[in-house]
C-alpha positions as CSV (number, residue, x, y, z in Angstrom):
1,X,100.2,58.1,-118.2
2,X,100.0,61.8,-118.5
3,X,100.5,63.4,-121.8
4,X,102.8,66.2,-120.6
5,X,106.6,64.5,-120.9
6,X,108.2,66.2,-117.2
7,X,104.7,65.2,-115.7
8,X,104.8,61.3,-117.4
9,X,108.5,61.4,-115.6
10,X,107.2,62.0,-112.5
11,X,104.1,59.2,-112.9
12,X,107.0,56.7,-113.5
13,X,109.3,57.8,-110.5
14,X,106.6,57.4,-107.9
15,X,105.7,54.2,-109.0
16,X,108.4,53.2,-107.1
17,X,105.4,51.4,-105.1
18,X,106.5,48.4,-107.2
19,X,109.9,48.2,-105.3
20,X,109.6,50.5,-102.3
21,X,105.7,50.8,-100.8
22,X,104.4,47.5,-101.7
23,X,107.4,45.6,-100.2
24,X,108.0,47.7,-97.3
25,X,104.6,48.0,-96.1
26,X,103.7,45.0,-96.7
27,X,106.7,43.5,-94.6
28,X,105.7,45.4,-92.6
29,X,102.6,44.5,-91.7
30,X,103.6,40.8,-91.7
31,X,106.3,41.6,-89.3
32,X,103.9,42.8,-86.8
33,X,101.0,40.7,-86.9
34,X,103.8,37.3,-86.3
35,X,102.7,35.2,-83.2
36,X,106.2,35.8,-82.2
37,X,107.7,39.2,-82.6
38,X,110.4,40.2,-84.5
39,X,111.2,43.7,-83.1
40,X,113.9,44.6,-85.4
41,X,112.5,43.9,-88.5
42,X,109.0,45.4,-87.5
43,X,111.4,49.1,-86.1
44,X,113.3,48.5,-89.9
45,X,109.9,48.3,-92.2
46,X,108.0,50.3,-90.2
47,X,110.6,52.8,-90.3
48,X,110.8,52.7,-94.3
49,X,107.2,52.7,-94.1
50,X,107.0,55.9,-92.8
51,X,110.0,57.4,-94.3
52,X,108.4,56.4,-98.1
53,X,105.5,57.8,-96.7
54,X,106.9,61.3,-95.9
55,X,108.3,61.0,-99.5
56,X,104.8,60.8,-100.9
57,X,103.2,64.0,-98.3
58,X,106.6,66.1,-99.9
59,X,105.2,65.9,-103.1
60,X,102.2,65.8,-102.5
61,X,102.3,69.1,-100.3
62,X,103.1,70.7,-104.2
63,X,101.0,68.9,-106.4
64,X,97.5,67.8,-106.1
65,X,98.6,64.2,-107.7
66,X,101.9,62.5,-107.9
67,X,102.5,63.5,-111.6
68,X,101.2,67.1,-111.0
69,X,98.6,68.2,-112.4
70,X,96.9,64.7,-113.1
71,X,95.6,61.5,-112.2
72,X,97.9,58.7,-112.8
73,X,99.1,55.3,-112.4
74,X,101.2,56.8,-110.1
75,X,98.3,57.9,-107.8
76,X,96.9,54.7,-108.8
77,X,99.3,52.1,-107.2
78,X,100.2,54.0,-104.5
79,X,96.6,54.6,-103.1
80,X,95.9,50.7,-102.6
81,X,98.7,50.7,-99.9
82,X,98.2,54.2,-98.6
83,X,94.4,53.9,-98.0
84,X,95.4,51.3,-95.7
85,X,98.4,52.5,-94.2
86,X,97.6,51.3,-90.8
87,X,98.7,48.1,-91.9
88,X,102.1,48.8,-91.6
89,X,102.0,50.7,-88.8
90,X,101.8,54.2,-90.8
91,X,99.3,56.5,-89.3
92,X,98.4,58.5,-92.3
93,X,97.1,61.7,-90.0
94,X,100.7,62.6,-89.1
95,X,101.0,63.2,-93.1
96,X,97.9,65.7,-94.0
97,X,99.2,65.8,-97.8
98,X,98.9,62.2,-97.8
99,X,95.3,62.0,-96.3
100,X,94.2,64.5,-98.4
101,X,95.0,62.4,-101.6
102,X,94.0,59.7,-100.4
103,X,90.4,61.2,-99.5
104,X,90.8,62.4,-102.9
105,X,91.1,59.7,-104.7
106,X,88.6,57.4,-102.2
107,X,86.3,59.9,-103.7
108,X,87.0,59.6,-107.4
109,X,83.1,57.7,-108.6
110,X,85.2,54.6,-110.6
111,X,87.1,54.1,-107.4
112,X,84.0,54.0,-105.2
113,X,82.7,51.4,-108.0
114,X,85.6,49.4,-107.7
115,X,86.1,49.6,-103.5
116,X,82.1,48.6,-103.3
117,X,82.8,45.3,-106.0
118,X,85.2,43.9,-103.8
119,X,83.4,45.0,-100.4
């Protein structure tokens, strides 16, 4: 958590991954990927999908990381879903901010240590 207090209050309002990203994208994804369709729940997750998303390229078009000025858990739970935003039908180039981060933090050397253990 960020030492600075306003940027530790922003770490813990965009983990809201544990209740908003997580579940909608990964609904989502399950939604779609059904042998038999659902199309209303795949437009309704999708949709929140997105609109989570554009949350996420807001902020991030003013900060380089969710908190601000640092790296946090934040950043950290929200990148697992984001670098595979596909999943849920999100296509991550429509939000540059986003795919910047996310590029960003794909780069960061513990997180290519951790991506290449579970390869």
């Amino acid at each position: 958590m960020p030492a600075d207090p306003i940027e530790r209050v922003r770490a813990r309002i965009h983990v809201f991954q544990v209740g908003g990203i997580g579940p909608m994208f990964g609904q989502a994804g399950w939604f779609a990927r059904q042998s038999t369709p659902v199309p209303v729940a795949i437009e309704r997750y999708q949709t929140e999908s997105n609109r989570l998303t554009a949350v996420l390229e807001t902020r991030l078009q003013s900060a380089p990381w969710l908190a601000g000025s640092c790296y946090s858990v934040a950043d950290i739970m929200n990148f697992s879903w984001l670098r595979e935003a596909h999943y849920a039908g999100v296509q991550i180039g429509e939000y540059p901010a986003v795919q910047a981060w996310v590029d960003r933090i794909a780069a960061r050397p513990a997180v290519v240590r951790g991506l290449q253990a579970i390869a």
